[in-house]
Structures are given as structure tokens and as C-alpha cells.
N, C-alpha and C positions, 0 to 999 in steps of 0.2 A: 406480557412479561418483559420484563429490562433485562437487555444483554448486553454485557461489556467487549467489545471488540474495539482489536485493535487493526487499523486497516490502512498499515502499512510499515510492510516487515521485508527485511532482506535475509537470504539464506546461503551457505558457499556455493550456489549457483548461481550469485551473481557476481560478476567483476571484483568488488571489495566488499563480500560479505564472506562468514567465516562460519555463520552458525550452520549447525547440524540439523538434519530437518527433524528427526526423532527429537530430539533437546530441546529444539522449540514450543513442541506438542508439551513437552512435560513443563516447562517451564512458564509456558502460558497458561495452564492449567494452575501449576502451583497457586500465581498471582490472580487467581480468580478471575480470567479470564474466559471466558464462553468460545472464544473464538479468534483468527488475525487474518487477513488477506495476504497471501504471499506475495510481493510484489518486486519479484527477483529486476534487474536491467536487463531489458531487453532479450529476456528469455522466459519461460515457460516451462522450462525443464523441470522445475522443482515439484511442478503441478504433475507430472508426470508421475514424477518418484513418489510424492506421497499417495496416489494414486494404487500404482503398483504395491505400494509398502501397506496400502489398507487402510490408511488414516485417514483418505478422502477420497470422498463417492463421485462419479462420472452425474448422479442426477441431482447433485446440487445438495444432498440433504447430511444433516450430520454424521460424524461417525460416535459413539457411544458419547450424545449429547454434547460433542466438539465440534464447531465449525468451521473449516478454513475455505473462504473465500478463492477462486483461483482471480489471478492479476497478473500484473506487471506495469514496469513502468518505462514507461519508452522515451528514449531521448528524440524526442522532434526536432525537426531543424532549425525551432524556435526557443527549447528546453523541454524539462520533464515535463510526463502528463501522467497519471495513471489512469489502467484500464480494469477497471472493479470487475470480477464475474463476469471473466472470458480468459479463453484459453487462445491466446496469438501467436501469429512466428512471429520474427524478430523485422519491427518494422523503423530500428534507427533510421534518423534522418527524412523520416514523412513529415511533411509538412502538418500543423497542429490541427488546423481545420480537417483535413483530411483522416487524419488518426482520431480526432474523434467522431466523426461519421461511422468510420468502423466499426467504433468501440460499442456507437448505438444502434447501428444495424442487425448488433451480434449480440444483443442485448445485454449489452453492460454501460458502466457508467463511468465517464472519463470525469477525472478530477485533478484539475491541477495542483501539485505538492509545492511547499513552501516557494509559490509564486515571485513572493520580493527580496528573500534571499539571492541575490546577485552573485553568491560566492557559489553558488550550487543550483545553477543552472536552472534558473526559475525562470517561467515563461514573463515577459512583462506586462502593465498592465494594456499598452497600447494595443499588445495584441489578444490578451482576453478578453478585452471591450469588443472583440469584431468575433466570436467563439459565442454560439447560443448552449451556454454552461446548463448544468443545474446546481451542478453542485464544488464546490471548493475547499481544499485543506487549509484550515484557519488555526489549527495546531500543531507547530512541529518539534518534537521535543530534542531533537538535533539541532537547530535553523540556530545560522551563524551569529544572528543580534535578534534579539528579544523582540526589536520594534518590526521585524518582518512580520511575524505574529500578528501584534496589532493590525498593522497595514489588512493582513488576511481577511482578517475578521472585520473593519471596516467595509470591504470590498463588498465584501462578502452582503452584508449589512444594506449598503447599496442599491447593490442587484439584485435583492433577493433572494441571493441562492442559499442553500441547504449547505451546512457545514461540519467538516468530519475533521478527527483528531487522532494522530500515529504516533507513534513514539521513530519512526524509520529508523528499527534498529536493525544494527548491521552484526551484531553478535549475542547469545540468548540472555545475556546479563540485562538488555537493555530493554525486551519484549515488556510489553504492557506497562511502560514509562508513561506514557498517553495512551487514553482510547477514546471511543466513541461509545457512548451508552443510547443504546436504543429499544423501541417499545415494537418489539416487533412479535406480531400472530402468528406469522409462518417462520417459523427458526430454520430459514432453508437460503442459499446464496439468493434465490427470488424475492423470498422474503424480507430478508437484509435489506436488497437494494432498495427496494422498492418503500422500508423504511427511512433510509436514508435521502430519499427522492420527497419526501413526505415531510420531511424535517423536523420528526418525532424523535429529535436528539439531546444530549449533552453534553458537554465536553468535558473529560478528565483532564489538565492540562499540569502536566510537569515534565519539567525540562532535566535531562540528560547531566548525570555528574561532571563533574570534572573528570575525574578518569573514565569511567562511561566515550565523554568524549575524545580522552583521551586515546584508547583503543581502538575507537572508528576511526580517529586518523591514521595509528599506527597502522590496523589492517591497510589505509590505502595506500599507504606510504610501497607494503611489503608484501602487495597483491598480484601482482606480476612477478614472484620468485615466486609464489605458490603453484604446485600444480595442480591443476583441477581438475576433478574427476569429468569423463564426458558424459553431456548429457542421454537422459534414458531416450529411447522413441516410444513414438505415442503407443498404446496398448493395444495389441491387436485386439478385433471385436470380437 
């Protein structure tokens, strides 16, 4: 069966994200959405809360035919990577190699996000050529100039790897801008990856309004006057 996910999403648990984690669920649902990877900066917290709140399971599997992915996305001391289907502390400033050894020892899947975007901290390609990837974001419906995009998907092309599409929305207006359509058996974060890994994909690809982008700047602009709720701890067993 084809599932529409989007797999890669910010929520106000991250730095400059502002959406709600309930508001997200409804809002991705709205847009026929099956599912989104949370992929707060450098925290985990959000994975927590929807956890605690009910809307996502400790064994990977749906909640009332919803999926969310847990992730993040870690600033390495190289640029962003994401860690698909794992739950981490906060590993800012690890070296890339090394955050993604984690990510696959822990069984998840690191991917680097709008790589040739230079404005937004995209890893370069000198050092994803020395990273045994699988897989890479070739869609980013934020990424500052169109032709990063391209570059992605070239790369991508390349090396063979396996390519996924986010909309990296930072408020619920923008959830399901881009996804990633996949042909997946097991409708379970296992399953996910493991289609994703397989490269039983397609990319949904549109890019972010004008005000869209608008408001993810504003948020960053006015994210440091915000105060933010502390994050939950993990759930006792």
C-alpha cells in the first residue's frame, strides 16, 4: 500500500519551530497525510510528549492508523543530518561520521537534509563523499534556491542512494508541503525505514509560499523572546 509521509517536521520543541504537537497530528491528517517524522534540533523531547499525550507508541507502530516517525536533526560539526527512527539526546557538534554510526547502530537512518543549501547549514559535498549514506533529502520545500534541490537529486543519482522529500515545516500551515510516498508492507517506523532503504519511493515536491516562508523566518527572527515550554522526561517503564 502507498503511504504519504512527510519526513521532516519541526515542532515548538525545537529552537525556531512554533507548531503545536496536537495541531500537527490534525493538520497532517487533514492533508492526507498517513504520517511525518518529527525532526525537532537537537532534541527528542517532542518524541516524548507525543508519547505521553498517546498519539505515539514506544513499539514503533501506529496510532489509530497515524504514523509518526520519532527523529531529529542534529547539527554536526559539519551541518545538519537527520536521524529517521531513533530516539537520541542531544548530540550537537558530533562529528558527521560519527552521528551517523549512532543513528545506524540504533537502528535508524541518517540523512542528510538540504545538503547544498549553504544558507542552512547543509553538510558539503566533500564530506558526504567520505559518509557510506543510504539515503539523502533530494526535496526541500524550504531550501533557499531551487537549484540546491536539483544538486540533491543529482547526487543522489550518483551514488545511488535512496531519496526522501519534507516539506521542513516549522509551523502546522506548512506540514505536508512535500512528502515522500512509499510502498510500504509493514506500516510501522521498521517498516517505513526499511522502505525507504529499498527505494520504493516518490517524491511529492512543492516548495513553500511566499508567506509560508515568510513566517519560518519570522519564527527565527522572534525565537529567542519565546519561552519554551521544558522538555517532558522520558516515560517511566
Amino acid at each position: 500500500m502507498r503511504y504519504r509521509i512527510d519526513l521532516h517536521c519541526h515542532s515548538r520543541f525545537s529552537s525556531d519551530g512554533v507548531s503545536e504537537p496536537e495541531e500537527m497530528v490534525q493538520a497532517a491528517r487533514e492533508r492526507g497525510l498517513h504520517g511525518f517524522a518529527i525532526t525537532d534540533h537537537n532534541t527528542c523531547a517532542c518524541v516524548d510528549y507525543f508519547i505521553s499525550a498517546g498519539l505515539m507508541r514506544e513499539d514503533g507502530q501506529p496510532v489509530n492508523g497515524f504514523l509518526i516517525l520519532p527523529g531529529q536533526e542534529i547539527t554536526t560539526s559539519a551541518g545538519h543530518l537527520l536521524a529517521l527512527g531513533v530516539r537520541l539526546p542531544d548530540l550537537k557538534g558530533i562529528p558527521p561520521a560519527e552521528a551517523l554510526q549512532l543513528i545506524r547502530s540504533s537502528g535508524g537512518l541518517a540523512v542528510p537534509p538540504h545538503p547544498y543549501d549553504n544558507f542552512r547549514a547543509g553538510i558539503r559535498e566533500s564530506i558526504l563523499d567520505e559518509l557510506p549514506l543510504e539515503a539523502i533529502e533530494a526535496f526541500n520545500a524550504a531550501v533557499t534556491f531551487k537549484k540546491a534541490n536539483q544538486r540533491s537529486f543529482e547526487y543522489a543519482q550518483r551514488r545511488g542512494l535512496a531519496m526522501t522529500a519534507g516539506s521542513d515545516a516549522h509551523h502546522v500551515e506548512a506540514i505536508g508541503t512535500a512528502c515522500t510516498v512509499l510502498e510500504i508492507d509493514d506500516f510501522s517506523v521498521r517498516g517505513t525505514l526499511a522502505a525507504i532503504r529499498n527505494g520504493a519511493s516518490s517524491l511529492e515536491q512543492r516548495y513553500m509560499s511566499r508567506t509560508q516562508a515568510l513566517r519560518k523566518t519570522w519564527s527565527n527572527v522572534f525565537r529567542l523572546g519565546r519561552k519554551k515550554n521544558r522538555p517532558l522526561p522520558h516515560p517511566s517503564p
